[in-house]
N, C-alpha and C positions, 0 to 999 in steps of 0.2 A: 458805692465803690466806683473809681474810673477805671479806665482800662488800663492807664498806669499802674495802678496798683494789684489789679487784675493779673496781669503781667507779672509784678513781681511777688505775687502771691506763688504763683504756678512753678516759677522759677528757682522759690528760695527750695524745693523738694530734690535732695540729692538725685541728680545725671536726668534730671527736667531740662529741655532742650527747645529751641522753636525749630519749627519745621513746617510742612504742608501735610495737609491729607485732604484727597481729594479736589484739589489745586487750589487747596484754601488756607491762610497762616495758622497754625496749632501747634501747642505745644505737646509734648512725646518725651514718654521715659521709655527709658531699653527698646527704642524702637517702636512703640505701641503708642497709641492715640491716647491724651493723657485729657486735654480739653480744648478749646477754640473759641474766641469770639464772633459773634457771630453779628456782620455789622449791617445786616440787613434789619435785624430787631434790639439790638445791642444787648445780647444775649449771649450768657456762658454755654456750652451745650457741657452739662453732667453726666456721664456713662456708667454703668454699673448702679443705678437705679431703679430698681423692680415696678413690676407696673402695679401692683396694689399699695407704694410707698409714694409714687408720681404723682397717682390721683386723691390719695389723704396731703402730699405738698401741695397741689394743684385748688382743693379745696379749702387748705388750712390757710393759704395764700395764694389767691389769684392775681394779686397784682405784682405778685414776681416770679410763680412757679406757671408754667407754658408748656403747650407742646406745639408742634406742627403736623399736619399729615406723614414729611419725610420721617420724623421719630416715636412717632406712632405704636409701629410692632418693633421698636429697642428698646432694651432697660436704658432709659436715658429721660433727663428730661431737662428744657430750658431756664434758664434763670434771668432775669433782667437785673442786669449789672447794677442799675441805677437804685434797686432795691434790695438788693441781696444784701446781709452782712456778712464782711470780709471774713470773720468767725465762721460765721455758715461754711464760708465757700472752700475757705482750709479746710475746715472739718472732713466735708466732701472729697474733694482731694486726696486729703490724706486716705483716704477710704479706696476711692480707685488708685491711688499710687502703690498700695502694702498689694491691691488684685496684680498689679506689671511687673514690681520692681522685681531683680532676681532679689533670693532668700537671701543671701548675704547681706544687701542693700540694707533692708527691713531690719535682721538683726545689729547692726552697726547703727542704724537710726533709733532702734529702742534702747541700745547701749549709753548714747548720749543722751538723750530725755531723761535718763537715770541719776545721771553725774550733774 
């Protein structure tokens, strides 16, 4: 995956937004921290990742699943962009966007998937 796509993966998720957090570019739903490149490792940062599900990614694949000391003690864990599939990465995604989006969002999103 490039960051290109990266980008428009994050974006295509209804009132998905770029912004900062942290004085860093990220993208944000309803105001919440949604994900971010991270172009020191060219790495997604994923949030809402539990830490016995990090370290079975971490081990299932280590050549794209990461962590650093800063994400350590958060449900989060790294991805390297260059390795992840874009399937994967929606998946993810979609999983922290239904934990932000308001409840309205969410059911109008699973309205359409239907149709």
């Amino acid at each position: 995956m490039t960051p290109d796509e990266m980008r428009q993966i994050a974006l295509s998720f209804p009132g998905a937004e770029e912004g900062v957090s942290y004085g860093h570019p990220a993208f944000k739903v309803n105001g919440k921290f949604f994900t971010r490149l991270r172009k020191e490792d060219a790495s997604v940062v994923l949030t809402g990742i539990h830490i016995d599900e990090r370290e079975m990614l971490m081990e299932a694949e280590p050549g794209t699943f990461h962590i650093t000391a800063h994400y350590r003690d958060y449900p989060a864990v790294l991805a390297r962009i260059e390795t992840l599939h874009p399937g994967s990465f929606r998946n993810f995604l979609e999983r922290r966007w239904r934990e932000i989006a308001p409840k309205k969002w969410v059911k109008e999103y699973d309205a359409q998937s239907q149709t």
